[in-house]
py3Dmol code that shows the C-alpha trace and the ligand (Angstrom):
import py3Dmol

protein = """\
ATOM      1  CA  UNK A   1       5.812  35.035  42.103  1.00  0.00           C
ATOM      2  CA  UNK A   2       7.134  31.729  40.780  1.00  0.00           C
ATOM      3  CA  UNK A   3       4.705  30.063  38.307  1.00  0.00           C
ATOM      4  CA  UNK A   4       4.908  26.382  39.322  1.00  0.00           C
ATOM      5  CA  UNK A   5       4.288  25.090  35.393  1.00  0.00           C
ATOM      6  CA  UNK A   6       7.251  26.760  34.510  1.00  0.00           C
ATOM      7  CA  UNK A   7       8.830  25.430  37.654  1.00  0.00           C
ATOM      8  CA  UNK A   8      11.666  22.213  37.432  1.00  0.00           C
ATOM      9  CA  UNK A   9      14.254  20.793  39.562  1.00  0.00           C
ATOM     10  CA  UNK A  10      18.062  21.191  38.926  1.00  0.00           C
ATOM     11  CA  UNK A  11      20.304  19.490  40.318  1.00  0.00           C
ATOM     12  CA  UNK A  12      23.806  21.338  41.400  1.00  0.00           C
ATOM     13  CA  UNK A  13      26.680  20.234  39.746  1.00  0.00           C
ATOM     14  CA  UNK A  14      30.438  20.965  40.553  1.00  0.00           C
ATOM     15  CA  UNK A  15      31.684  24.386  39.519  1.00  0.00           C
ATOM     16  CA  UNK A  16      27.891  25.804  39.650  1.00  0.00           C
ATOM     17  CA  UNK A  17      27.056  29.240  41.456  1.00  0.00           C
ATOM     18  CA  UNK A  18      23.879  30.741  42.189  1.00  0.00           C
ATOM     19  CA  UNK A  19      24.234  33.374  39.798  1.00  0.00           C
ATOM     20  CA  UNK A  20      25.446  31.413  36.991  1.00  0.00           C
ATOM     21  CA  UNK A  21      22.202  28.870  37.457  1.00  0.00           C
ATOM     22  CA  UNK A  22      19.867  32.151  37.724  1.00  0.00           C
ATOM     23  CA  UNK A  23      21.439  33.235  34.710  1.00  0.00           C
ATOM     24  CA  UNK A  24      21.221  29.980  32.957  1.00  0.00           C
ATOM     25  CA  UNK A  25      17.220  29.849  33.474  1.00  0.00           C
ATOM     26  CA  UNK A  26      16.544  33.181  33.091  1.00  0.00           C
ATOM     27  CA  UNK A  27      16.042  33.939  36.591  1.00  0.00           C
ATOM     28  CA  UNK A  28      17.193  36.253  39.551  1.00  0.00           C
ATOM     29  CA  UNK A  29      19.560  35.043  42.675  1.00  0.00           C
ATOM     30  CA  UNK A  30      17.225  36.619  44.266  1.00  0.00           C
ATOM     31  CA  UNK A  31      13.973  34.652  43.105  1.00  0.00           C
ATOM     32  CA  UNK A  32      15.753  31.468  43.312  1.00  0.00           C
ATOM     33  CA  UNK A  33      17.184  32.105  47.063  1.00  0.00           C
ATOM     34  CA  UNK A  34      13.264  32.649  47.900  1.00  0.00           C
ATOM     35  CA  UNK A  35      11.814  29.749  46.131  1.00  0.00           C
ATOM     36  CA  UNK A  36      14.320  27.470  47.574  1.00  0.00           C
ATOM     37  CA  UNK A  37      14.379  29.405  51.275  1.00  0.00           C
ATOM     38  CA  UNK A  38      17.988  29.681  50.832  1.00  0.00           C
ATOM     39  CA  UNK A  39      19.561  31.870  53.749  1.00  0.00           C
ATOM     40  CA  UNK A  40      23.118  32.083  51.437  1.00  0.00           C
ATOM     41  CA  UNK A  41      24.794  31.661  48.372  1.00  0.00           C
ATOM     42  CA  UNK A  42      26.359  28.829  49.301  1.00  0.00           C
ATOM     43  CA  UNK A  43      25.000  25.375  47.378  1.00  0.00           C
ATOM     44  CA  UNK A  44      26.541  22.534  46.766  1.00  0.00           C
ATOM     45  CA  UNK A  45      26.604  19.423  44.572  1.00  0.00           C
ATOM     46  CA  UNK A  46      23.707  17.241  44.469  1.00  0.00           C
ATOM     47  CA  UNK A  47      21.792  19.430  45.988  1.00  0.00           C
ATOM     48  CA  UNK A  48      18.542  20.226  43.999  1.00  0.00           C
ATOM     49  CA  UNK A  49      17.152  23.210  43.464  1.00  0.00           C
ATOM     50  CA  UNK A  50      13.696  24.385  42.232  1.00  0.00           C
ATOM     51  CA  UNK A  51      14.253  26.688  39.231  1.00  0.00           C
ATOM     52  CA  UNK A  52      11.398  28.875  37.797  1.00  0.00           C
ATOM     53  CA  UNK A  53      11.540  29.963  34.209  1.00  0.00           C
ATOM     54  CA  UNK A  54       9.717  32.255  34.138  1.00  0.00           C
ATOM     55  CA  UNK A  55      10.832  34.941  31.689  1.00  0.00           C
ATOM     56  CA  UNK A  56      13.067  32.525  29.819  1.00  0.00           C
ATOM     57  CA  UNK A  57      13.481  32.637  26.575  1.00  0.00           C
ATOM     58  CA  UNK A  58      14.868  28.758  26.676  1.00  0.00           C
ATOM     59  CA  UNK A  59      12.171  27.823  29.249  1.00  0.00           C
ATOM     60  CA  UNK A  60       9.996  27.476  25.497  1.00  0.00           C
ATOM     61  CA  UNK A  61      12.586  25.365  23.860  1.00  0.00           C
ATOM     62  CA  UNK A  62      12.863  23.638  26.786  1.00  0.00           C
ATOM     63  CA  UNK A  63       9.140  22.699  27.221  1.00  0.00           C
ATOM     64  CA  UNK A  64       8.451  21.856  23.484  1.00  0.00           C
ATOM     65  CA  UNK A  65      11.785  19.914  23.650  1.00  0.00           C
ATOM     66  CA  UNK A  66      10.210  18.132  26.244  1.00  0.00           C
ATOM     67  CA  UNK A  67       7.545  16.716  24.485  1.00  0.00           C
ATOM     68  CA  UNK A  68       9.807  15.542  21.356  1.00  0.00           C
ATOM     69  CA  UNK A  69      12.689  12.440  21.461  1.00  0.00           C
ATOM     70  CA  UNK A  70      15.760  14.651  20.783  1.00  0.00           C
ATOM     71  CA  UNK A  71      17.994  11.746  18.883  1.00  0.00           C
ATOM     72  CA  UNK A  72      21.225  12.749  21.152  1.00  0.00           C
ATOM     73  CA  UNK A  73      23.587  10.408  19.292  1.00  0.00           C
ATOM     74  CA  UNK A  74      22.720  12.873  16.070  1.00  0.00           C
ATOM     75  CA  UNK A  75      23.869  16.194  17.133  1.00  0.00           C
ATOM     76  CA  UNK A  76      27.530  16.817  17.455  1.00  0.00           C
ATOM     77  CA  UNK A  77      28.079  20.344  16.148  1.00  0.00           C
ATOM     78  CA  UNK A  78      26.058  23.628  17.533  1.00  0.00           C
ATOM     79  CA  UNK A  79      26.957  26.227  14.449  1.00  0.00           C
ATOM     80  CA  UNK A  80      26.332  29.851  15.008  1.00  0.00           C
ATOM     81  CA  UNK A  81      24.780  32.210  11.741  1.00  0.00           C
ATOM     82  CA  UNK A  82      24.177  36.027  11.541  1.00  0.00           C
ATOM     83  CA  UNK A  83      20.569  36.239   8.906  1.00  0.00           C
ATOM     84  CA  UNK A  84      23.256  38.841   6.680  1.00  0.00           C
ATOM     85  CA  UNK A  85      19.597  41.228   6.817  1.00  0.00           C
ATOM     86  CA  UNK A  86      18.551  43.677   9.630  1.00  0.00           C
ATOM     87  CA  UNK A  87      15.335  41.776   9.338  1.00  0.00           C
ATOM     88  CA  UNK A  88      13.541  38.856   9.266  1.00  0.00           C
ATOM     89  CA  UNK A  89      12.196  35.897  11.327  1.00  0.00           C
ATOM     90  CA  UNK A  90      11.345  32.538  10.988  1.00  0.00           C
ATOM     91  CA  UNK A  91       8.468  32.226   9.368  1.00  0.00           C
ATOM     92  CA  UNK A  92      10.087  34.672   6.637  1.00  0.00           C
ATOM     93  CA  UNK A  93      13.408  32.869   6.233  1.00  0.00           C
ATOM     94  CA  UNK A  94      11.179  29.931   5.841  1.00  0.00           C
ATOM     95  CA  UNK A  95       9.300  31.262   3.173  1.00  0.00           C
ATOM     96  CA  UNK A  96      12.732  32.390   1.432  1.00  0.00           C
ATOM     97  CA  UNK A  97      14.490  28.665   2.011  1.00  0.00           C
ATOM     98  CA  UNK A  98      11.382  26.960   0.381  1.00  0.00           C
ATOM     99  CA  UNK A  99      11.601  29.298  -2.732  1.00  0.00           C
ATOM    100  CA  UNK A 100      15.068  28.115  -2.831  1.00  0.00           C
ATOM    101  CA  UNK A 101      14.087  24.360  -2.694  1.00  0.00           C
ATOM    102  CA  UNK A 102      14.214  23.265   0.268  1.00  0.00           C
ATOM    103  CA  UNK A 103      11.607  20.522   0.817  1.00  0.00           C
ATOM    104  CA  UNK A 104      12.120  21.168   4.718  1.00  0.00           C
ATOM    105  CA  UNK A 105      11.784  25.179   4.965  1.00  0.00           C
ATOM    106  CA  UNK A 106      13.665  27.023   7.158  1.00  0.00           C
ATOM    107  CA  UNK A 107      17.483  25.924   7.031  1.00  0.00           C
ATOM    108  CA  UNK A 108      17.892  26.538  10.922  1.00  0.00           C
ATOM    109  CA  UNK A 109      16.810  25.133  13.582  1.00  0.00           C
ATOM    110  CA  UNK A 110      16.513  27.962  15.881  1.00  0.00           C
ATOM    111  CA  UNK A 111      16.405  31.665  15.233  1.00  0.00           C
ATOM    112  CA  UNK A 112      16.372  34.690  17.648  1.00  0.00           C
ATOM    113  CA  UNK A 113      15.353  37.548  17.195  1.00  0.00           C
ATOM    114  CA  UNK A 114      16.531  41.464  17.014  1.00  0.00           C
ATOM    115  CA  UNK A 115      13.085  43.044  17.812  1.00  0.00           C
ATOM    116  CA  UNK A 116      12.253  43.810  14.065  1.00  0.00           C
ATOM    117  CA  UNK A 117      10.075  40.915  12.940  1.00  0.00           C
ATOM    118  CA  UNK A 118       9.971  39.323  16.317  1.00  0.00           C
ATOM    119  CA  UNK A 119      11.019  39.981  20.026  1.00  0.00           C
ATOM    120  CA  UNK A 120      14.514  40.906  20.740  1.00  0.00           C
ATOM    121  CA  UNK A 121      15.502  37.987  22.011  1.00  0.00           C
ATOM    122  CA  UNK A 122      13.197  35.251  21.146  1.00  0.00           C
ATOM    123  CA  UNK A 123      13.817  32.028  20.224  1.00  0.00           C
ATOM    124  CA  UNK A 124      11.805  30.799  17.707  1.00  0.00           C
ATOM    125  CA  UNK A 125      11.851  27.189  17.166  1.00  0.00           C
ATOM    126  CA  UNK A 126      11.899  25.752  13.629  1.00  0.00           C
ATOM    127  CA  UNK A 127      10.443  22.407  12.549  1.00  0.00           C
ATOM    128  CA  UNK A 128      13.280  21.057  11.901  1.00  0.00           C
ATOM    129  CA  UNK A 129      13.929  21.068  15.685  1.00  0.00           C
ATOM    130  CA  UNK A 130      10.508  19.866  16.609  1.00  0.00           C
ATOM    131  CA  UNK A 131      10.989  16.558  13.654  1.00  0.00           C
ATOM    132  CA  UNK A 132      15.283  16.184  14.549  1.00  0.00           C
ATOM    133  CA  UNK A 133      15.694  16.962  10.694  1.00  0.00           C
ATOM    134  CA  UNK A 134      19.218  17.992   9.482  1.00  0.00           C
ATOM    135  CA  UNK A 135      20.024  21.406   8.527  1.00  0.00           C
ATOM    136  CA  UNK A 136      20.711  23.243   5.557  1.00  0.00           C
ATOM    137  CA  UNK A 137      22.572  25.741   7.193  1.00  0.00           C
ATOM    138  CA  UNK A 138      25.990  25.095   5.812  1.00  0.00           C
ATOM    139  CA  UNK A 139      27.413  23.384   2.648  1.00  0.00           C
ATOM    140  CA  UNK A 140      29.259  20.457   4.474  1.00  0.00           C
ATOM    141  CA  UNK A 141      26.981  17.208   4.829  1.00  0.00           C
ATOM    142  CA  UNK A 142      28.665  16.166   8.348  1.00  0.00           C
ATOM    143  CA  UNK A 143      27.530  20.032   9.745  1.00  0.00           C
ATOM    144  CA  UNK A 144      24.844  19.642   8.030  1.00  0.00           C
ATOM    145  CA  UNK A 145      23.695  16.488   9.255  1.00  0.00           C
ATOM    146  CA  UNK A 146      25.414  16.811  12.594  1.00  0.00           C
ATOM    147  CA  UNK A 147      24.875  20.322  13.555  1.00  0.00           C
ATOM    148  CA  UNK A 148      22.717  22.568  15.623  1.00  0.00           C
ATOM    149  CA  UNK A 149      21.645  25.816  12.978  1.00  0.00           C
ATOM    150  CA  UNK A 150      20.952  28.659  15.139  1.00  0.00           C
ATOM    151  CA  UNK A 151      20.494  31.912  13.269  1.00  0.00           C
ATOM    152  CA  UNK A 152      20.641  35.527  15.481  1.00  0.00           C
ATOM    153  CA  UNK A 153      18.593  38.162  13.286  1.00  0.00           C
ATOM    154  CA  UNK A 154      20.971  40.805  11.651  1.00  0.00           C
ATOM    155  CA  UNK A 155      23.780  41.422   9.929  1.00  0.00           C
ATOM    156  CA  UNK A 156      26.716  41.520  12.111  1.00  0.00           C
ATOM    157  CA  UNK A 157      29.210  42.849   9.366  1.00  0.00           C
ATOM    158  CA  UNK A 158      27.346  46.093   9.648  1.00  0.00           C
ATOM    159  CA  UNK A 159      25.657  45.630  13.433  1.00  0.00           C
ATOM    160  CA  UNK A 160      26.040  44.446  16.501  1.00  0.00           C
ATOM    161  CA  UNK A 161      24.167  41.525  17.884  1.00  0.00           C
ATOM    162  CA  UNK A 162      21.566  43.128  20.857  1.00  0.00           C
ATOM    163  CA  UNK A 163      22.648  42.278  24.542  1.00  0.00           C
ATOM    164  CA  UNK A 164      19.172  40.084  24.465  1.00  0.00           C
ATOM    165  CA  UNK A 165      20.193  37.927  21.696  1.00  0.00           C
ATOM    166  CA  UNK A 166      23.368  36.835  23.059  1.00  0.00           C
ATOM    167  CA  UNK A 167      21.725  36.024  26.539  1.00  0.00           C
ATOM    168  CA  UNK A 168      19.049  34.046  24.328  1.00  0.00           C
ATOM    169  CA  UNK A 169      22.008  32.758  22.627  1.00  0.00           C
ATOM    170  CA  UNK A 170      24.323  31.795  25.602  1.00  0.00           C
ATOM    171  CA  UNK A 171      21.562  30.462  27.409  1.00  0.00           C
ATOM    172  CA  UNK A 172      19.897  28.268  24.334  1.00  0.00           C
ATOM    173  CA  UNK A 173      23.541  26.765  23.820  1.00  0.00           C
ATOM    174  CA  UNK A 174      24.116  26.026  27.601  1.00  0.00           C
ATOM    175  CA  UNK A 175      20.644  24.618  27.758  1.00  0.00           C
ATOM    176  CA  UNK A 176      20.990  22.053  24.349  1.00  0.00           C
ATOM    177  CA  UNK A 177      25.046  21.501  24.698  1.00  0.00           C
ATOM    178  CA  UNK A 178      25.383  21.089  28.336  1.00  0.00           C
ATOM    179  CA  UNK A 179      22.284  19.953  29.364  1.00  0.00           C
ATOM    180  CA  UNK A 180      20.793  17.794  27.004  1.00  0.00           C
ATOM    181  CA  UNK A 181      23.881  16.625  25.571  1.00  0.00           C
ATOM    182  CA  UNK A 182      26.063  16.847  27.780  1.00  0.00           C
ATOM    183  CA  UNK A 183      28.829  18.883  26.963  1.00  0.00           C
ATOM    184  CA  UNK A 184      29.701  16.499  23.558  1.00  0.00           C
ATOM    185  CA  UNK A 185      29.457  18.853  21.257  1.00  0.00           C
ATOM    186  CA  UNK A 186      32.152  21.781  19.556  1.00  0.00           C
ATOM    187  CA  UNK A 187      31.062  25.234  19.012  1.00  0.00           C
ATOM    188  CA  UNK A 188      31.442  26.163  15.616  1.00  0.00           C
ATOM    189  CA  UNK A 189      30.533  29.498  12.996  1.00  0.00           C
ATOM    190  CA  UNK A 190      29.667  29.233  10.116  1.00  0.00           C
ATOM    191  CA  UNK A 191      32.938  30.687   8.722  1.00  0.00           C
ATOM    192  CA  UNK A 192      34.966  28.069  10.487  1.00  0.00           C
ATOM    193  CA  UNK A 193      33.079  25.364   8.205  1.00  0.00           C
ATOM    194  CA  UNK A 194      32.828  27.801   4.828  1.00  0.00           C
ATOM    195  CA  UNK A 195      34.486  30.442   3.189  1.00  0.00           C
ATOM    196  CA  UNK A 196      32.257  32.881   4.142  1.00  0.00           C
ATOM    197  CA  UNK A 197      31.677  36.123   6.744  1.00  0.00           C
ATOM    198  CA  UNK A 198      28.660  34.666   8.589  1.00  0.00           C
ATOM    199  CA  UNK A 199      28.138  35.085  11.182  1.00  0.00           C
ATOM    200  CA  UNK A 200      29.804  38.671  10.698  1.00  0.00           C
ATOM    201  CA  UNK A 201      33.397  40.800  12.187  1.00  0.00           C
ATOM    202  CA  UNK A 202      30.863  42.149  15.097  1.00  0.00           C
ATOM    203  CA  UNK A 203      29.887  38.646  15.980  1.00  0.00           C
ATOM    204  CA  UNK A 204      31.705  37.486  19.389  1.00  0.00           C
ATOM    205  CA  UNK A 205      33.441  34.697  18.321  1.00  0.00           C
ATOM    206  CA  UNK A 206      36.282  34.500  20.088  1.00  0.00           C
ATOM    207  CA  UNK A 207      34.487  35.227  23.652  1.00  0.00           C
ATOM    208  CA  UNK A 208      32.245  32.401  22.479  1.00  0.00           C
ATOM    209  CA  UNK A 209      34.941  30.104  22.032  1.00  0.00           C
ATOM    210  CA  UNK A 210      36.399  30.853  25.660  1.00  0.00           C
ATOM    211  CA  UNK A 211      32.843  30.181  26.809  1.00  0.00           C
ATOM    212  CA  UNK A 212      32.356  26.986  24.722  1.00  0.00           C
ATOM    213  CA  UNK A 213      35.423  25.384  24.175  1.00  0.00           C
TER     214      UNK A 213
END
"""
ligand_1 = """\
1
ZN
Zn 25.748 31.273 8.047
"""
view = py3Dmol.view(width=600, height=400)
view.addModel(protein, "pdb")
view.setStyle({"model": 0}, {"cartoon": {"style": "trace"}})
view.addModel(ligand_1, "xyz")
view.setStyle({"model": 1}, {"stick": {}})
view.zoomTo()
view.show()
């Protein structure tokens, strides 16, 4: 059943479905139809709707992001990375970015998993989230500054992203680009800002872009 501290309201917006919203929170059609006694799939805008998220990998991010002042006017950019390792989480990409220098750890500000070092899926949340620190995710100050780092576990020259991680990643980017700032932002890779392969041939890019402008 619906865990009410996991529980919000959204509020319909033109162009929403049912499906797309369950998707979105990491819920069922099904479980939001019954916590909202909905007899159809018909909603429309305005209307508001009691989403659970339970299950969610973005229902975290969204409750620590709760308690923080996200500085919207900051973030411009969301830029997309592959780690380059079939390994690895946070806490050890942190340990490998503060060898390197960096005062600030981890270079990203989310990461998400493949199942190796942490859940396929998850979205682990860096500090530099949690303080609204810059990156150090690319070598261009303005992405840099102005960018979103999210990191998916792997190396997409080699493998595929897991189904999991692109739902955590779809989701994540819906959540911070459309909902808390409000569509102004561009979708980027990190190989449209540097030469480089990141985030990997096997990496969706252009079905990204048709998502995310
Ligand atoms: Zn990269």
């Amino acid at each position: 059943m619906v865990d009410s501290s996991c529980a919000g309201t959204y509020v319909v917006r033109k162009g929403d479905t049912l499906s797309e919203i369950a998707q979105r929170f990491g819920t069922s059609v099904r479980t939001l139809k019954q916590s909202n006694r909905l007899r159809s799939d018909i909603i429309r805008v305005g209307q508001k709707l009691t989403v659970s998220s339970v299950g969610s990998q973005v229902a975290e991010v969204r409750r620590s992001t709760a308690r923080i002042r996200v500085n919207k006017k900051k973030w411009k950019y969301i830029v997309v990375h592959h780690s380059a390792t079939p390994y690895g989480n946070a806490k050890a990409y942190d340990r490998v970015d503060r060898s390197e220098g960096m005062k600030n750890g981890l270079a990203y500000h989310f990461v998400i998993g493949n199942g190796r070092d942490s859940r396929d899926g998850q979205i682990e949340i860096g500090r530099r989230w949690t303080k609204q620190l810059h990156g150090g995710h690319v070598s261009r100050w303005e992405y840099n500054n102005h960018g979103i780092g999210i990191c998916l576990v792997g190396n997409f020259e080699k493998q595929r992203p897991t189904r999991k991680q692109m739902d955590s990643l779809k989701s994540l980017i819906r959540y911070l680009g459309d909902d808390l700032l409000g569509g102004r932002y561009d979708f980027l890779v990190h190989k449209e800002i540097n030469p480089t392969l990141c985030p990997g041939r096997n990496f969706p890019t252009r079905e990204m872009h048709r998502m995310f402008g």
